[in-house]
PAZAPA-4460 file (N, C-alpha, C; in steps of 0.05 Angstrom, whole numbers, plus 32768, in hexadecimal, padded with zeros to 4 digits):
% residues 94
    n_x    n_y    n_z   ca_x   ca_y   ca_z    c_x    c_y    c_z   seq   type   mol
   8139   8175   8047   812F   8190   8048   811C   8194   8030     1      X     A
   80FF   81A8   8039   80FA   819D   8021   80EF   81C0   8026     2      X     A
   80E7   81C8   8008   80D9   81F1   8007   80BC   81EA   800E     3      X     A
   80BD   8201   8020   809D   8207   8031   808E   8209   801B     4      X     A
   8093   821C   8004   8081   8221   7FF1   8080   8210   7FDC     5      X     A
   8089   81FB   7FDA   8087   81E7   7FC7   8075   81D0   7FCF     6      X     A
   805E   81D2   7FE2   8059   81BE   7FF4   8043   81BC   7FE0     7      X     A
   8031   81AB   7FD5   801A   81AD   7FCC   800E   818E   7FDC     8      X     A
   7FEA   8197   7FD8   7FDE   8181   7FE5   7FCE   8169   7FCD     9      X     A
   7FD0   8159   7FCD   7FD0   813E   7FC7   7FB9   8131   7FC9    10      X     A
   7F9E   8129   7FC2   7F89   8119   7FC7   7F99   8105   7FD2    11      X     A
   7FA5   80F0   7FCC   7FAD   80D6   7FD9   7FC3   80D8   7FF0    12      X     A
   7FD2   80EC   7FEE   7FE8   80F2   8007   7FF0   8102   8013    13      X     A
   7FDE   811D   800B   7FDA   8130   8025   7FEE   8145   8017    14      X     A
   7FFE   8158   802A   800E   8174   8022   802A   8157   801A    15      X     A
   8030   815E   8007   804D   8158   7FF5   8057   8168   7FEB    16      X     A
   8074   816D   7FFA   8089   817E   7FEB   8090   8177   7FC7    17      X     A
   8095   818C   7FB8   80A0   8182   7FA1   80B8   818F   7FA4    18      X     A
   80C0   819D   7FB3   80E2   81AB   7FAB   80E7   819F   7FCF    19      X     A
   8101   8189   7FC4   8113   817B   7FD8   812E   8179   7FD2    20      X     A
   8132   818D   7FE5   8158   8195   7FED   8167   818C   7FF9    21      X     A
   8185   8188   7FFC   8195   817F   8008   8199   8195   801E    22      X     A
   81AD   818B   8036   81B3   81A6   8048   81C4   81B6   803A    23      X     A
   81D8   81AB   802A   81E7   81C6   8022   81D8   81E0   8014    24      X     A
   81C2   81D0   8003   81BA   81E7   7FEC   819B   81F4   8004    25      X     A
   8196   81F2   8015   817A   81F5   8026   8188   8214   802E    26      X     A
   8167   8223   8033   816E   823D   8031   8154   8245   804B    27      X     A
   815A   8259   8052   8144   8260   806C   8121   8258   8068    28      X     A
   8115   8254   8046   80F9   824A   8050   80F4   822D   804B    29      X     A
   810C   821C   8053   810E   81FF   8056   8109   81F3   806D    30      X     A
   80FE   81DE   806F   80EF   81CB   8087   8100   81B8   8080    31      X     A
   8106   81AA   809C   810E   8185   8098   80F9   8175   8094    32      X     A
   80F9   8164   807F   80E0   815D   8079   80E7   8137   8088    33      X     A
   80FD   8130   8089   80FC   810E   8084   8107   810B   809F    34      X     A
   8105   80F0   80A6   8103   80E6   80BF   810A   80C4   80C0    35      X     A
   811A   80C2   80CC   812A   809C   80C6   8116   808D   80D1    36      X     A
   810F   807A   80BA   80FC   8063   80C3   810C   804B   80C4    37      X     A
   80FF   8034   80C1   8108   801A   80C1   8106   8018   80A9    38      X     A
   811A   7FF7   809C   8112   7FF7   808A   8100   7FD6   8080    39      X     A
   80EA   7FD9   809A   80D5   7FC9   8092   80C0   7FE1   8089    40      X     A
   80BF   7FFA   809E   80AF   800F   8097   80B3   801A   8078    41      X     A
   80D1   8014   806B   80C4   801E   8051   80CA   8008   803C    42      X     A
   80C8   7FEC   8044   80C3   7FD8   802C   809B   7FDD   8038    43      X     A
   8098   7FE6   804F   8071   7FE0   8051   806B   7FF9   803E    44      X     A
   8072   8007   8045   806A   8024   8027   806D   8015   800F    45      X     A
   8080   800D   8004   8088   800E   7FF1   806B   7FF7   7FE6    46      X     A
   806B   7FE1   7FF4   8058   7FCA   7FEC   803C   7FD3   7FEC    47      X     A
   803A   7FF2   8003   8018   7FFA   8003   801D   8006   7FDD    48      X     A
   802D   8016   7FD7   802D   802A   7FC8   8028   800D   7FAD    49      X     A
   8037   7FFB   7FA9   803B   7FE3   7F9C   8015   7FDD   7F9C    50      X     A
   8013   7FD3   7FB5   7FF6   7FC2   7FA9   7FDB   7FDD   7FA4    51      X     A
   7FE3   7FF2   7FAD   7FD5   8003   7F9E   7FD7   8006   7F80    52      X     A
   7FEB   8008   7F77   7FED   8008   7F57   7FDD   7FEE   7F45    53      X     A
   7FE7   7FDC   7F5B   7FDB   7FC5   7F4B   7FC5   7FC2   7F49    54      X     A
   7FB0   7FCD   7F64   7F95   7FD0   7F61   7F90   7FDE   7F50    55      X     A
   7F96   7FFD   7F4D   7F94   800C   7F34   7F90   7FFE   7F13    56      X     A
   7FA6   7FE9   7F19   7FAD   7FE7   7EFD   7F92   7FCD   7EF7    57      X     A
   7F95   7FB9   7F05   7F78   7FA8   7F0C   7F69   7FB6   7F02    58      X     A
   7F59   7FCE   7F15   7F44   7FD8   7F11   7F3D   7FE3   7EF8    59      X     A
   7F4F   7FEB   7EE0   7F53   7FF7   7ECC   7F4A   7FDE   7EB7    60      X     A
   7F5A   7FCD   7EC1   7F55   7FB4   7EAB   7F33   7FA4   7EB5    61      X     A
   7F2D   7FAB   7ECC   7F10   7FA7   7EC8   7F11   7F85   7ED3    62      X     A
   7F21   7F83   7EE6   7F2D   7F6C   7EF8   7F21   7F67   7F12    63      X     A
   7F14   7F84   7F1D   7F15   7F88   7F38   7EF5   7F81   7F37    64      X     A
   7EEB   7F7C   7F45   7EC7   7F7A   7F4B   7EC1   7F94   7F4F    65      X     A
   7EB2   7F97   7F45   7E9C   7FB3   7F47   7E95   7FAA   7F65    66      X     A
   7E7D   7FA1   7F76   7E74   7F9A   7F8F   7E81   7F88   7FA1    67      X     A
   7E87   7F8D   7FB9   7E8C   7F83   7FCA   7E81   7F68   7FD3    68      X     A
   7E69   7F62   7FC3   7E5A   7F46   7FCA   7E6C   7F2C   7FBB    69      X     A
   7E7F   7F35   7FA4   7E8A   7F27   7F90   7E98   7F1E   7FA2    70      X     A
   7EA7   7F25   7FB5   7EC7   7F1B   7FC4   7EB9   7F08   7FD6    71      X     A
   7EA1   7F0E   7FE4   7E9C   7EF3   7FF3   7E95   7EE3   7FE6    72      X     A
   7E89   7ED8   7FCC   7E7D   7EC9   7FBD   7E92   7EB8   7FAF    73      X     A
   7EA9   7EC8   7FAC   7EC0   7EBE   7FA0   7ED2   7EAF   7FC0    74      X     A
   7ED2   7EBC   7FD5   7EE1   7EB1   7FE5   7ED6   7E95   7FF5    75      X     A
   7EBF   7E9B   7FED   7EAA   7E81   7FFA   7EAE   7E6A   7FE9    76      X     A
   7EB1   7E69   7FD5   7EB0   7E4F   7FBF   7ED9   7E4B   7FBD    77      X     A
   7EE3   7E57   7FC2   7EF8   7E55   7FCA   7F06   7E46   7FE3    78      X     A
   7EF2   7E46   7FF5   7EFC   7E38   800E   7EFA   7E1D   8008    79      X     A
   7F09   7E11   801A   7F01   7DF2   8019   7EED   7DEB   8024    80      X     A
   7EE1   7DD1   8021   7EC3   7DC9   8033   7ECD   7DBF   8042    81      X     A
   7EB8   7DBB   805A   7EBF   7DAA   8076   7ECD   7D8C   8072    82      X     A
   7ECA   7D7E   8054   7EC7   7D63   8051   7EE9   7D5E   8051    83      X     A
   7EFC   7D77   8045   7F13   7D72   803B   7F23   7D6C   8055    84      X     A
   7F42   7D5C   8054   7F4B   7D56   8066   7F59   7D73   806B    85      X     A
   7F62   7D77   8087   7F6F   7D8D   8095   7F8A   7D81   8096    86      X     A
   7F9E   7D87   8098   7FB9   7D8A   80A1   7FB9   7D89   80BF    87      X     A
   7FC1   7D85   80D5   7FC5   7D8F   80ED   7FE1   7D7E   80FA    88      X     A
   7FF1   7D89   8108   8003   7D7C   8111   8010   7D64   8104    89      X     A
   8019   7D66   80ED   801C   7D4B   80DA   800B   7D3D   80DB    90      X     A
   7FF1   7D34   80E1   7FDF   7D22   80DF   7FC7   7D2D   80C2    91      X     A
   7FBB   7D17   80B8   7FA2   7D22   80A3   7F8B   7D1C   80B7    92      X     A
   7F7B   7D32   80B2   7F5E   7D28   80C7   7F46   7D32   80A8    93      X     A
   7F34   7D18   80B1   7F25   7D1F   80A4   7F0E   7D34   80A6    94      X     A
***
């Protein structure tokens, strides 16, 4: 249960309650706010909320690329070349 008038809105997550009640103490301008998920649905929150910080914290330390041209330039010299052997079905192919 969470107070109607405690709801404020959030750039990153929209209307968020800050006053959250139990049913005993909930009083007529209370809403049910929560709803049973799984709990892959909230280890996946938890890991969005996780690699968001970490980007934050990246970005702060001046880790992250300014342009978007950096990630392909970096992911390109990263790949292997055609020459290297592949794995496939237990066999090495060249």
């Amino acid at each position: 249960m969470y107070e109607l008038d405690s709801v404020k809105k959030t750039s990153s997550y929209g209307a968020v309650p800050n006053v959250v009640l139990c049913t005993k103490h909930a009083h007529a301008g209370c809403r049910d706010g929560f709803h049973v998920v799984s709990r892959l649905e909230q280890y996946a929150f938890l890991l969005n909320v996780s690699l968001r910080r970490l980007y934050l914290v990246l970005e702060q330390q001046g880790l992250i690329p300014i342009s978007p041209g950096m990630f392909t330039s970096l992911s390109l010299s990263c790949m292997p070349s055609r020459s290297a052997p592949q794995r496939v079905s237990h066999q090495w192919l060249p």
